[in-house]
KEKE-3310 file (N, C-alpha, C; in steps of 0.2 Angstrom, whole numbers, plus 5000, padded with zeros to 4 digits):
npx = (5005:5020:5022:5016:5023:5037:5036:5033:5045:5054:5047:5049:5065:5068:5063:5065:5075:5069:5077:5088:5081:5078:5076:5060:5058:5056:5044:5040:5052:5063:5055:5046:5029:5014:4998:4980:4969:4954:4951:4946:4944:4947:4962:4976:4983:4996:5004:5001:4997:4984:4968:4963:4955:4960:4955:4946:4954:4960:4969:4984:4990:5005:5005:5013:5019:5016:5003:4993:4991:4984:4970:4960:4947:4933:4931:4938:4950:4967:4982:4996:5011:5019:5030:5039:5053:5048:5039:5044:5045:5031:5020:5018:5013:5014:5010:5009:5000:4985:4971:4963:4957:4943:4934:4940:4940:4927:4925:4932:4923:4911:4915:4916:4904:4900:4904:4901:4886:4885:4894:4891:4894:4906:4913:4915:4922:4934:4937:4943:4953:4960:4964:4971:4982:4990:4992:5004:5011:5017:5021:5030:5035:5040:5047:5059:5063:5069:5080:5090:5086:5086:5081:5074:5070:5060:5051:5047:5043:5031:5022:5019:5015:5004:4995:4991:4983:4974:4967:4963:4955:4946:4939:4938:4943:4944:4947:4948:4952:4965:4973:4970:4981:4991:4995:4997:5009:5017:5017:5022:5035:5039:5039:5045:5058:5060:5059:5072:5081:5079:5079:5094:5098:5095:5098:5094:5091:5085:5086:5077:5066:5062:5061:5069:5080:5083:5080:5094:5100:5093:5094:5104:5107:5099:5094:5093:5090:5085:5074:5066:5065:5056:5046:5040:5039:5029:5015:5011:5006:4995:4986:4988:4983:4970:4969:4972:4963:4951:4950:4952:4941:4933:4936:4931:4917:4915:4916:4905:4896:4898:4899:4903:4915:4931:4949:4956:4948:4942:4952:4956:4944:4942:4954:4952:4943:4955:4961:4954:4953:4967:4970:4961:4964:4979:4979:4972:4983:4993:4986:4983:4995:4997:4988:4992:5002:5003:5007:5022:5021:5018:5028:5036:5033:5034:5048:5063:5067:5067:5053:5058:5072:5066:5057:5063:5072:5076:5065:5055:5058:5061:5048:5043:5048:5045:5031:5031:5037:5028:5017:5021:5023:5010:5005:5010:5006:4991:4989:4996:4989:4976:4979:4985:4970:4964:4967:4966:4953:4939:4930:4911:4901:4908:4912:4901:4898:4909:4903:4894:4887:4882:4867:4854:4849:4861:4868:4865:4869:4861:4854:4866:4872:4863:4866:4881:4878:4873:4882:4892:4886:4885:4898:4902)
npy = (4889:4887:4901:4899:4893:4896:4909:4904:4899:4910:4914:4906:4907:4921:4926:4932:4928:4929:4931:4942:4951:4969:4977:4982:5000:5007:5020:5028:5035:5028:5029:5035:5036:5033:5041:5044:5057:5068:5082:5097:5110:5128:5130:5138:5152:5157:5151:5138:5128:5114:5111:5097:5079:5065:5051:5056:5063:5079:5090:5100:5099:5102:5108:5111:5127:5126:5117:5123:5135:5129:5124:5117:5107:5108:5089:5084:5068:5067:5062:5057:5062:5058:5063:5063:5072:5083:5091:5101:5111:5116:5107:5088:5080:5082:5085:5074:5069:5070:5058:5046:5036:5033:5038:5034:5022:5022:5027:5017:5006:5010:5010:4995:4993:4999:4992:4980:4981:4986:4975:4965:4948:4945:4956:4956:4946:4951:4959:4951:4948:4959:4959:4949:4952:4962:4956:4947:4959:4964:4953:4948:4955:4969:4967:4959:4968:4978:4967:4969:4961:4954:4968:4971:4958:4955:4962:4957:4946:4949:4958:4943:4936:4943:4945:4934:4930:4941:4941:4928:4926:4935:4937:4921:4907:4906:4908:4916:4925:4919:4926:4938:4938:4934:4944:4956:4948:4951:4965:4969:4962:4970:4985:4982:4981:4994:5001:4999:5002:5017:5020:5021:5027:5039:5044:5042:5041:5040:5046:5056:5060:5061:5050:5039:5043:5041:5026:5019:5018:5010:4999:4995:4986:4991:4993:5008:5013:5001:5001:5009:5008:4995:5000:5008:4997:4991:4999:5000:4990:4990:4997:4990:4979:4984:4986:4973:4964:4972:4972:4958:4954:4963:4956:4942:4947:4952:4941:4932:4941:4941:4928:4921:4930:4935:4932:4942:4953:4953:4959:4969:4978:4977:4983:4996:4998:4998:5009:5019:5016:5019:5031:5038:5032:5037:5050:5048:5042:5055:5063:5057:5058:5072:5076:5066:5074:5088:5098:5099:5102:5115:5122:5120:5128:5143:5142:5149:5145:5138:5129:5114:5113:5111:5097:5088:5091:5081:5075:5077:5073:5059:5055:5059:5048:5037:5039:5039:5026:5018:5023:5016:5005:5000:5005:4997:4985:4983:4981:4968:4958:4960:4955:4943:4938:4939:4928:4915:4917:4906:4897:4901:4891:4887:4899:4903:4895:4901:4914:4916:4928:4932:4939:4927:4927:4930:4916:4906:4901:4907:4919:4927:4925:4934:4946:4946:4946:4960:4969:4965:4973:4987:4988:4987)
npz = (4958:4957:4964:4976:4981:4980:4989:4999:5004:5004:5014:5023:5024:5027:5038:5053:5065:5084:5091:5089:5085:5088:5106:5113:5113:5129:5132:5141:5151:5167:5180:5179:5172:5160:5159:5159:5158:5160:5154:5161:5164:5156:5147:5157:5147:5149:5157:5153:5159:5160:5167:5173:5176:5186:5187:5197:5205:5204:5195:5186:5170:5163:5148:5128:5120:5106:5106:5118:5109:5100:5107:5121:5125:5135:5141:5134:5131:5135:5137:5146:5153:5170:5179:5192:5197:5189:5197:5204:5193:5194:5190:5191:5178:5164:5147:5133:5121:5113:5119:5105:5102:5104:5096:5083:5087:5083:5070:5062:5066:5059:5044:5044:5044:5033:5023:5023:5022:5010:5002:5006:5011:5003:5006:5021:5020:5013:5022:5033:5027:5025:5039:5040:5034:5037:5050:5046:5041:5055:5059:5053:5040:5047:5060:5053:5043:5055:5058:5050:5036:5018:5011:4999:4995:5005:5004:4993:4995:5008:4998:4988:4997:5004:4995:4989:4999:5004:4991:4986:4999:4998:4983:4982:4976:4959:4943:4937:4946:4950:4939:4939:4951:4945:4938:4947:4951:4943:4940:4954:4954:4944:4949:4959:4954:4945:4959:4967:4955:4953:4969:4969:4957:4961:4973:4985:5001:5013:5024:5030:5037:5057:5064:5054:5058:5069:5071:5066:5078:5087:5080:5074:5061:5054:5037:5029:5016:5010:5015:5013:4999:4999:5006:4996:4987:4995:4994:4981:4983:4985:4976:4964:4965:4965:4951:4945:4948:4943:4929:4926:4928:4921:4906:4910:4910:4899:4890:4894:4890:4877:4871:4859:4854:4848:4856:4856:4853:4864:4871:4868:4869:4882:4887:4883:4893:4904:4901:4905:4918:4920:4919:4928:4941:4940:4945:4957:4964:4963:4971:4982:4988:4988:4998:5010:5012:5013:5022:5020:5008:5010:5016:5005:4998:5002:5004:4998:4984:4968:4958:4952:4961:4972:4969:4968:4980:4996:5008:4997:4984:4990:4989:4977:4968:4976:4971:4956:4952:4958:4951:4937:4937:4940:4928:4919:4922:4918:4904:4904:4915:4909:4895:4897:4906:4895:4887:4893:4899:4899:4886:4881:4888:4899:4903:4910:4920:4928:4933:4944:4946:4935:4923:4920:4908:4902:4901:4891:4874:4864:4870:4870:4857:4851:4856:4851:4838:4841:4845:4835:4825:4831:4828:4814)
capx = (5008:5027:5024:5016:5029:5042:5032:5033:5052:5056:5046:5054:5070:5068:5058:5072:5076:5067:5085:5088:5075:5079:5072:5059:5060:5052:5039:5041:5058:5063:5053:5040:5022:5009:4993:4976:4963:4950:4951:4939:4944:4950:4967:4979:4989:5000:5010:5000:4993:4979:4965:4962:4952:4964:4952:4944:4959:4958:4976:4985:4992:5008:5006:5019:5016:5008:4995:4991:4989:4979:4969:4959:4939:4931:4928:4946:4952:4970:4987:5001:5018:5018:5038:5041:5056:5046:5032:5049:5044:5026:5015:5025:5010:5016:5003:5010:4995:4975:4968:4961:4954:4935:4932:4945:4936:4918:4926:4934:4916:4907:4918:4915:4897:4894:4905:4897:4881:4887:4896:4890:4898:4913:4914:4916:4928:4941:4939:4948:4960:4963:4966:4979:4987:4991:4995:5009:5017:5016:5024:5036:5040:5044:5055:5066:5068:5073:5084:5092:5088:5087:5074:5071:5066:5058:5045:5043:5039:5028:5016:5017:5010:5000:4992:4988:4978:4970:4962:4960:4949:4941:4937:4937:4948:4942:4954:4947:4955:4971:4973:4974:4984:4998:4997:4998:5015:5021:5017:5024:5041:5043:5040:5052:5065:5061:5062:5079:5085:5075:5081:5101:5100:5093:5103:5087:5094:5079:5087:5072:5062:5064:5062:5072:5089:5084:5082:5099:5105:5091:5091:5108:5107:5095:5094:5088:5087:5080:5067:5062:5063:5051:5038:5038:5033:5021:5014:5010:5003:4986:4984:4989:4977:4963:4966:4971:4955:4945:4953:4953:4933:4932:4937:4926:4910:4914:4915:4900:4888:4900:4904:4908:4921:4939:4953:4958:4944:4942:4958:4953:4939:4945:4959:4946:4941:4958:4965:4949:4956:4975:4968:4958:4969:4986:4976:4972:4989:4994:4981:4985:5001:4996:4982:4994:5012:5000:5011:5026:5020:5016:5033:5042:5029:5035:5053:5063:5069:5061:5050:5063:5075:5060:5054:5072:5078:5077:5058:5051:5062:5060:5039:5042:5052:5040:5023:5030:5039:5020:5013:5024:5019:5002:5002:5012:5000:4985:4989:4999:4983:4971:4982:4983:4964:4961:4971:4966:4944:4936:4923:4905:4898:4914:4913:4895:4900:4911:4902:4888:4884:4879:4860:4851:4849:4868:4871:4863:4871:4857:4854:4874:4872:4858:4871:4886:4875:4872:4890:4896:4883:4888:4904:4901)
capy = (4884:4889:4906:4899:4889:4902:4913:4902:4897:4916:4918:4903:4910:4929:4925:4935:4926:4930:4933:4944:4957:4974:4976:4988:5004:5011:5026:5031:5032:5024:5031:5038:5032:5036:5041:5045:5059:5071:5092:5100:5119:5131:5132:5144:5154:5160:5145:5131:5124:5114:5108:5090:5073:5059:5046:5059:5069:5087:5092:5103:5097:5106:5108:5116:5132:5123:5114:5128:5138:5124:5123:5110:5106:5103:5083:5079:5066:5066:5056:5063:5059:5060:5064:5064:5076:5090:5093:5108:5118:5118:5100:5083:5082:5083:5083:5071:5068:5068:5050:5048:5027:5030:5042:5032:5016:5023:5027:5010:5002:5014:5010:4989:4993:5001:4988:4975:4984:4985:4969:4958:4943:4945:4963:4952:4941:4958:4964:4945:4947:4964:4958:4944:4956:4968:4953:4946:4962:4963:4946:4946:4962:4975:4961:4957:4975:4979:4964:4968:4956:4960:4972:4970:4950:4954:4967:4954:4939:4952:4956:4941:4931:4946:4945:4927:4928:4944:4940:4921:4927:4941:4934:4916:4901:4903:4907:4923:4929:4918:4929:4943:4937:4932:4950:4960:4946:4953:4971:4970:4961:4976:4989:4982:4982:5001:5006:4996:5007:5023:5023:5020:5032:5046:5044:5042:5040:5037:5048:5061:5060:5061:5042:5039:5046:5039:5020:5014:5019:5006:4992:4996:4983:4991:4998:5011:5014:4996:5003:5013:5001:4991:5004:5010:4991:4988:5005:4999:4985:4989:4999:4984:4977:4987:4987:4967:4962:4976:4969:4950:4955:4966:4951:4938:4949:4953:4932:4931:4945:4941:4922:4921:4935:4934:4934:4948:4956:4956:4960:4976:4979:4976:4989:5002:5000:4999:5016:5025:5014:5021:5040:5038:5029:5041:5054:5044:5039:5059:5069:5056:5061:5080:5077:5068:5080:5094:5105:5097:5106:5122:5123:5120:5134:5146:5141:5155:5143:5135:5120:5109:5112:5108:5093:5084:5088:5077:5070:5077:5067:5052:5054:5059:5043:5035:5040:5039:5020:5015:5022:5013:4997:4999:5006:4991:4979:4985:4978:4962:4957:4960:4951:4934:4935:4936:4920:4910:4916:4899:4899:4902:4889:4887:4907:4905:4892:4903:4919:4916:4934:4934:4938:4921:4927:4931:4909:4903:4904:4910:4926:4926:4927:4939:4951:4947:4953:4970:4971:4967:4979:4992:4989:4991)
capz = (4963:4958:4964:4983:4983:4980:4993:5005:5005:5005:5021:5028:5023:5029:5046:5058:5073:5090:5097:5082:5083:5095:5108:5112:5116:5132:5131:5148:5157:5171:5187:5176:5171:5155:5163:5155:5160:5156:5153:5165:5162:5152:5149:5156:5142:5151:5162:5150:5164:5160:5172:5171:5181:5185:5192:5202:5207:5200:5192:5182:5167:5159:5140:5128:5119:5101:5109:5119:5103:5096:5110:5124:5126:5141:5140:5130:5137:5135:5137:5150:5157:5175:5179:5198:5195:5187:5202:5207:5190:5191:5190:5188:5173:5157:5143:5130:5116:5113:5116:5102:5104:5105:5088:5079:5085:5080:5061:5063:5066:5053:5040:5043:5044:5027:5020:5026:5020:5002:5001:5013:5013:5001:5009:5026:5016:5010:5031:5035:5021:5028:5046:5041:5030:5045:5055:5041:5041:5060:5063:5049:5039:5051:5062:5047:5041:5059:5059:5043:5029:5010:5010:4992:4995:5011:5001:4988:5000:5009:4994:4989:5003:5007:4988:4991:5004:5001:4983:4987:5002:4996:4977:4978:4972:4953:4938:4937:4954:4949:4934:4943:4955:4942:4934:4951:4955:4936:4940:4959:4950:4937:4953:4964:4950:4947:4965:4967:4953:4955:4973:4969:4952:4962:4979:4990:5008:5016:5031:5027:5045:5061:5064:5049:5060:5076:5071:5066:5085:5089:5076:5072:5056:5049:5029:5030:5009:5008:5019:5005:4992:5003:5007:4987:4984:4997:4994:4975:4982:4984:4969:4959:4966:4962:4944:4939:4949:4939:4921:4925:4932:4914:4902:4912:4910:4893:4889:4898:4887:4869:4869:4850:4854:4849:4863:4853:4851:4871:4874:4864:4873:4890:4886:4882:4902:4906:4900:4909:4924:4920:4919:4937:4945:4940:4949:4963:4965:4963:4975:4989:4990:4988:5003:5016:5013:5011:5026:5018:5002:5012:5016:5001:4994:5005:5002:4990:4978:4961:4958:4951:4965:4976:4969:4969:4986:5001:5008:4991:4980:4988:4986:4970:4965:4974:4966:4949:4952:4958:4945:4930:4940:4938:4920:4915:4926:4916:4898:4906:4917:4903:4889:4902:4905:4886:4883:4900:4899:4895:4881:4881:4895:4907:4908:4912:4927:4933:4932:4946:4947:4930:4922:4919:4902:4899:4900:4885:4870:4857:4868:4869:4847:4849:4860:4848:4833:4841:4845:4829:4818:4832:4826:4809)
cpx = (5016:5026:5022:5021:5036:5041:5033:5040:5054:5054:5049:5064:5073:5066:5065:5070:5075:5072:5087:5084:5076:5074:5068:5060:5054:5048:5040:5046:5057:5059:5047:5036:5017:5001:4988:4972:4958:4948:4944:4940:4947:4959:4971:4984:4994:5005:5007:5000:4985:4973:4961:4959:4957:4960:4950:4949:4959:4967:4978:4989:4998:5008:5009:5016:5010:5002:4992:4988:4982:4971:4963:4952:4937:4928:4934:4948:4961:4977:4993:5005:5018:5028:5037:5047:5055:5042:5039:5046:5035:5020:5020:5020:5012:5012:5008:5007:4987:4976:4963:4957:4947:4933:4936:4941:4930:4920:4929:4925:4910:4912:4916:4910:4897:4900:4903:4888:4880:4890:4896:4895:4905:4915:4918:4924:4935:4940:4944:4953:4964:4967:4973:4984:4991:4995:5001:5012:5018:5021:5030:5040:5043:5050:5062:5067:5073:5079:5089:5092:5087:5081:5070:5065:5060:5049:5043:5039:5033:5022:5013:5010:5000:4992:4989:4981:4971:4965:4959:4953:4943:4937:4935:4940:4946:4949:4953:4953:4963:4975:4975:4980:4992:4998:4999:5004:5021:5024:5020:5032:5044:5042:5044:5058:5066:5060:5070:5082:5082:5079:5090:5102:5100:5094:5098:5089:5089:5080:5084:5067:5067:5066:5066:5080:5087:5084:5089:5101:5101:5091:5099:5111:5102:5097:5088:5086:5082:5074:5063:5061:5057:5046:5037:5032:5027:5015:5010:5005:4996:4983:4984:4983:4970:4962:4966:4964:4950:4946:4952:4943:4930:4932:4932:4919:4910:4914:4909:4892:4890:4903:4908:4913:4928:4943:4955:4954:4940:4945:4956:4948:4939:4950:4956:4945:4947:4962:4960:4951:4963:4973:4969:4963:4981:4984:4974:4978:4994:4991:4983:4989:5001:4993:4988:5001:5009:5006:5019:5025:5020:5023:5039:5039:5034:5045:5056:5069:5064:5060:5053:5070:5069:5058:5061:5076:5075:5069:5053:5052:5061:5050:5038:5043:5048:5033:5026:5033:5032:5016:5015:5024:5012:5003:5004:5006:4993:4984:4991:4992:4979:4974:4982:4974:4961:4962:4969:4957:4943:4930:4917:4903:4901:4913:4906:4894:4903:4911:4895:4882:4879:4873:4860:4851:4857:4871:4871:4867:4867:4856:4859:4874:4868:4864:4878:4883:4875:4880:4893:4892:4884:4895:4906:4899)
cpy = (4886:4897:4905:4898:4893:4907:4909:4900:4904:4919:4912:4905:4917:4931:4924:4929:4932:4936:4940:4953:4961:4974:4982:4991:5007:5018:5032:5031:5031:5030:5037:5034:5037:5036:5044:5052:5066:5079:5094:5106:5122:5131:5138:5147:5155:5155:5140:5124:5120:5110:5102:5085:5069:5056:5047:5065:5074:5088:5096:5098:5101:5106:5112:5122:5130:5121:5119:5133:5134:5125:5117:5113:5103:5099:5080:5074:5068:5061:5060:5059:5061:5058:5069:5071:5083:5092:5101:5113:5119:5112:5095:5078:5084:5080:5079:5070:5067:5060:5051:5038:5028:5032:5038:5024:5015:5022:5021:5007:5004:5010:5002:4988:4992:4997:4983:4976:4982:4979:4963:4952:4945:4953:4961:4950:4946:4960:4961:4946:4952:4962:4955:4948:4959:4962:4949:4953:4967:4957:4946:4949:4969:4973:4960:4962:4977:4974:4965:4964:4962:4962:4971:4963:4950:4959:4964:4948:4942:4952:4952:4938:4935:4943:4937:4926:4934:4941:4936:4924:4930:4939:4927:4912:4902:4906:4913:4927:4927:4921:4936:4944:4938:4940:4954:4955:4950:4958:4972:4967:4969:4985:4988:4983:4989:5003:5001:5002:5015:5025:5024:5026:5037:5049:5045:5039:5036:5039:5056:5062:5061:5052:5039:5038:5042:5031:5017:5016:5013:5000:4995:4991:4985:4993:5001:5015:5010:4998:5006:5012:4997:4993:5007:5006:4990:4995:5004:4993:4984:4993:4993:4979:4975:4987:4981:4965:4965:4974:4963:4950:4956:4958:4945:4939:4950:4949:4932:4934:4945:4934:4921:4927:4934:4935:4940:4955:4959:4957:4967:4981:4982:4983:4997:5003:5002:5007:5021:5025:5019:5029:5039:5037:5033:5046:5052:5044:5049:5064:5065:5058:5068:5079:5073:5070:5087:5101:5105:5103:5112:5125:5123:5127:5140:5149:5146:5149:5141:5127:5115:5108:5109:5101:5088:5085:5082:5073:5073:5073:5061:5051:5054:5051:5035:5033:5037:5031:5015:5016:5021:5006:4997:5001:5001:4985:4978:4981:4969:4958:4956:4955:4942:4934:4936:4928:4914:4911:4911:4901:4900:4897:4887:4894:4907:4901:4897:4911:4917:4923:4935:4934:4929:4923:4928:4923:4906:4906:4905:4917:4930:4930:4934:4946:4952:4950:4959:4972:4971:4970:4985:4995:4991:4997)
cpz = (4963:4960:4973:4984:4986:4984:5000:5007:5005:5012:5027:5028:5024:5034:5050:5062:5081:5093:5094:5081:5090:5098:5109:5116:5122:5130:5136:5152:5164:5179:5186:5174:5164:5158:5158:5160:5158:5157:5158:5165:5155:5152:5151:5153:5143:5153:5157:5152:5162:5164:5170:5178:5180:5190:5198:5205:5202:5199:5186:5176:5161:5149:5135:5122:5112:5102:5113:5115:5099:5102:5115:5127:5131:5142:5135:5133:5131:5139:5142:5153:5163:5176:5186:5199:5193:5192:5204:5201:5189:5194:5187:5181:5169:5150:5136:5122:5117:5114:5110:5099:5102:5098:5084:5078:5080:5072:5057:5061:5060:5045:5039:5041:5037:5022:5019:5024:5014:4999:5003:5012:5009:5003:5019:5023:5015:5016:5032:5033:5024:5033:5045:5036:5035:5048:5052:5040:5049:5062:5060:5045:5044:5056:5059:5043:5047:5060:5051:5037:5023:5012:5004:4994:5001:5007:4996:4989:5002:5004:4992:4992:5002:5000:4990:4995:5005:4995:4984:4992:5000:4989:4976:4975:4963:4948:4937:4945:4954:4944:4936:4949:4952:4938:4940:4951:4949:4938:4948:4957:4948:4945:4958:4959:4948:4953:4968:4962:4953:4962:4972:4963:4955:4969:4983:4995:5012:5024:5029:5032:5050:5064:5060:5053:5065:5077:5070:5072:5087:5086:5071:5062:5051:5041:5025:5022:5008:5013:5016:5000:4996:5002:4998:4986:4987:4997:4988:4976:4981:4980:4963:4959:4963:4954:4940:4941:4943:4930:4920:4923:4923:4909:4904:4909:4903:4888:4889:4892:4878:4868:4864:4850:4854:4855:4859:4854:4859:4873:4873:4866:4881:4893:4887:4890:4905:4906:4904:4914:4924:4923:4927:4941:4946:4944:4955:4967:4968:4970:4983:4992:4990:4996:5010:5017:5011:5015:5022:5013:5003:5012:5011:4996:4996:5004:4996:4986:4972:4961:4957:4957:4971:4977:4969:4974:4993:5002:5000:4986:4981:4988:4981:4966:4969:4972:4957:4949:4954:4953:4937:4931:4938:4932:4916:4917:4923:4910:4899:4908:4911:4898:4894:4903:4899:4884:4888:4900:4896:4891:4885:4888:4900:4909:4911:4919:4931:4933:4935:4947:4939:4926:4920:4911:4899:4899:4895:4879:4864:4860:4867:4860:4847:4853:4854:4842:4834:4841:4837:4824:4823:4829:4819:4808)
residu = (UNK:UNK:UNK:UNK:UNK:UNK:UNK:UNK:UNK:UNK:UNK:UNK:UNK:UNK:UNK:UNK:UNK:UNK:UNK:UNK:UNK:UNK:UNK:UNK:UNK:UNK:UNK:UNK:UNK:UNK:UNK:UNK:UNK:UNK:UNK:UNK:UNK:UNK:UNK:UNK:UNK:UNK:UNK:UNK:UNK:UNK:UNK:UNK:UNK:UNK:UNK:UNK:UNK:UNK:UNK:UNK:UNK:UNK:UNK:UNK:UNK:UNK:UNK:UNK:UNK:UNK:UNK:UNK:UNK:UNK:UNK:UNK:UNK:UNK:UNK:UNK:UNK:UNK:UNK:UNK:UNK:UNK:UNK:UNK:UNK:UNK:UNK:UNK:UNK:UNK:UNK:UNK:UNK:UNK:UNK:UNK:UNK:UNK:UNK:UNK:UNK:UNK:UNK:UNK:UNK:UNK:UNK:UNK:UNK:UNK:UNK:UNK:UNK:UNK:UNK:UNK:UNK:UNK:UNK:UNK:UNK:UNK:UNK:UNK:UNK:UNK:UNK:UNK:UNK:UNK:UNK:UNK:UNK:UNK:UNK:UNK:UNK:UNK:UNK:UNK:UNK:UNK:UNK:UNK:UNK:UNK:UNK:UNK:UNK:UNK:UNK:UNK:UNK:UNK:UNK:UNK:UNK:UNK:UNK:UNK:UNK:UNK:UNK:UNK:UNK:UNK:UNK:UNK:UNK:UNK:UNK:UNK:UNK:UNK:UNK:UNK:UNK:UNK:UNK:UNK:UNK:UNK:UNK:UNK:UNK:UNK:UNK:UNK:UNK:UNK:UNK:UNK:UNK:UNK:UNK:UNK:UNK:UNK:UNK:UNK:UNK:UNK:UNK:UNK:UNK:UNK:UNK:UNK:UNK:UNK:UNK:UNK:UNK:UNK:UNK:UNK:UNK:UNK:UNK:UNK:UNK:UNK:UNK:UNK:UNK:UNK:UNK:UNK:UNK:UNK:UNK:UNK:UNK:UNK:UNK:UNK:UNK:UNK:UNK:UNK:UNK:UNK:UNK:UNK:UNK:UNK:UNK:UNK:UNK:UNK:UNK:UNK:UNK:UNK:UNK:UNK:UNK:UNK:UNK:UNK:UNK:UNK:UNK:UNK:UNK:UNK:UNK:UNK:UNK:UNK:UNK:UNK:UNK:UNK:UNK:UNK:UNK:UNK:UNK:UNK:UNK:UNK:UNK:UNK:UNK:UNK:UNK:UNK:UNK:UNK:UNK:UNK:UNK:UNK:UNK:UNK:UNK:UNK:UNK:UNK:UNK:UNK:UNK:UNK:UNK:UNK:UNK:UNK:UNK:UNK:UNK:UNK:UNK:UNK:UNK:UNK:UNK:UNK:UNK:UNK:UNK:UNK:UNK:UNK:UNK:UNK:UNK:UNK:UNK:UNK:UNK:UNK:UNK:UNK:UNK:UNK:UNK:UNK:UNK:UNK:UNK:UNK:UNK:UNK:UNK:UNK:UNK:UNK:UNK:UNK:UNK:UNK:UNK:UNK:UNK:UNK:UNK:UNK:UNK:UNK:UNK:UNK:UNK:UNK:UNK:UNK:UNK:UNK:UNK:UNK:UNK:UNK:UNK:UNK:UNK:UNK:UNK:UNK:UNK:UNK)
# end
């Protein structure tokens, strides 16, 4: 409750004003239009003309020499800037991007399905959490970075909230789910505090893109460091996630099939799971970042300097700073989480209340004894 509560007064306290927020930026300058339509030849190499359907109309479409190299299938639909001015060099068609809506939607709808499949209702339950997640940082985080607040508070209001509503949905009002909840707010604390100094030690600008430079001209209050403290913490967020749920979960079930068990002794126990999680999960955290800065990496390959000037200059450094400040959050959150659900699992027939999933023979406590005996002559 003291941590809603503090959740909810940081987002009544960091929710930009209306008036407050830039405004947006056109796509299309003025006396131009974004049109859609669909490849109907080959292209030609030469001019980068390429033959397209606009709602029946037959038209050339200019496209610039890389996409031409890449090249276009007949039945693409495409995105194009119609610019009255260019019709003198050629077509006032200018090819802009694939659409890319309908495949993205199917992988969209594929992806619900077989979740919904696998996890039926509490798979349902984590889709929702998702959605109002999205729509909380939609309404409220990217407003109030563009209006300048603290970035810091605004990334810890952010997870927060987010954490709340996630877990709760997804898991369940029980002590279990609240368990996890207070280890991810632990371990989402101790990772804002090393990306706050991680980014100040190691001079991380956060002027490392293309969008990076061209926002403060628009959102002239921005902070564009603390935009990088932000994206660190919310970046951790769902790693944290994944591992106090999977340790609060561990601790429960291990109540559940060893009543007579020390909180020690499942604290011990728990840890055993959790280091196999740390391993997994360091590489997780690592290969993501290999797989989407893959051309990034290409390029610094190809580069004639040495791997340590590589990895400490400009977008590499700050990935670096933040992979490794994600991953000292979650190795911390592993022991923290686990140590609170050792001290907070209720005995023998409260864990077996709130442990519906559990065999019918795991509630009783005499086959409970008959389980802790093999346990403790394994142990011996």
């Amino acid at each position: 409750m003291p941590a809603l509560l503090a959740t909810i007064a940081g987002v009544l306290l960091l929710w930009p004003a209306s008036s407050d927020v830039p405004p947006r930026i056109p796509v299309a300058a003025e006396g131009s239009s974004v049109l859609y339509a669909t490849v109907t030849g080959p292209v030609e190499e030469v001019t980068g003309a390429v033959p397209a359907d606009l709602d029946g109309e037959a038209i050339e479409v200019l496209a610039p020499p890389e996409y031409v190299a890449y090249g276009f299938e007949v039945g693409d639909r495409i995105k194009l800037l119609y610019i009255e001015q260019a019709a003198a060099s050629g077509s006032p068609y200018v090819f802009l991007d694939f659409e890319r809506g309908i495949p993205i939607g199917i992988l969209a709808i594929a992806y619900a399905a077989v979740v919904l499949a696998v996890a039926r209702w509490r798979g349902l339950a984590a889709l929702a959490g998702l959605v109002l997640a999205f729509i909380m940082i939609a309404q409220f985080t990217l407003p109030a970075l563009l209006t300048g607040q603290h970035a810091l508070g605004v990334a810890l209001v952010t997870s927060s909230a987010v954490m709340f509503v996630v877990l709760y949905v997804a898991h369940g009002f029980t002590a279990r789910t609240s368990t996890a909840l207070l280890g991810t707010l632990i371990g989402l604390g101790v990772t804002a505090w090393l990306a706050m100094w991680g980014a100040s030690a190691s001079n991380v600008t956060g002027l490392t893109s293309e969008e990076s430079l061209w926002l403060p001209q628009y959102a002239p209050t921005i902070d564009i460091r603390g935009v990088v403290v932000c994206g660190i913490v919310l970046a951790g967020m769902g790693v944290l996630n994944d591992v106090t749920i999977t340790q609060a979960s561990a601790v429960w079930e291990l109540r559940a099939v060893a009543p007579l068990a020390t909180r020690l002794d499942l604290f011990r126990r728990a840890m055993r799971i959790g280091r196999d999680h740390i391993a997994s999960t360091v590489y997780t955290i690592a290969f993501a970042y290999v797989g989407a800065a893959l051309p990034l990496l290409m390029a610094v390959y190809l580069s004639d300097q040495n791997i340590g000037a590589s990895l400490t200059a400009g977008e590499i450094a700050e990935e670096v700073v933040r992979t490794l400040v994600g991953s000292i959050g979650l190795v911390l959150a592993i022991p923290i989480t686990t140590a609170i659900a050792a001290l907070t699992v209720p005995d023998a027939p409260a864990a077996a209340d709130d442990a519906p999933d559990a065999p019918p023979e795991a509630d009783g406590r005499e086959s409970g004894d008959g389980v802790q005996r093999v346990v403790d002559s394994t142990t011996q």
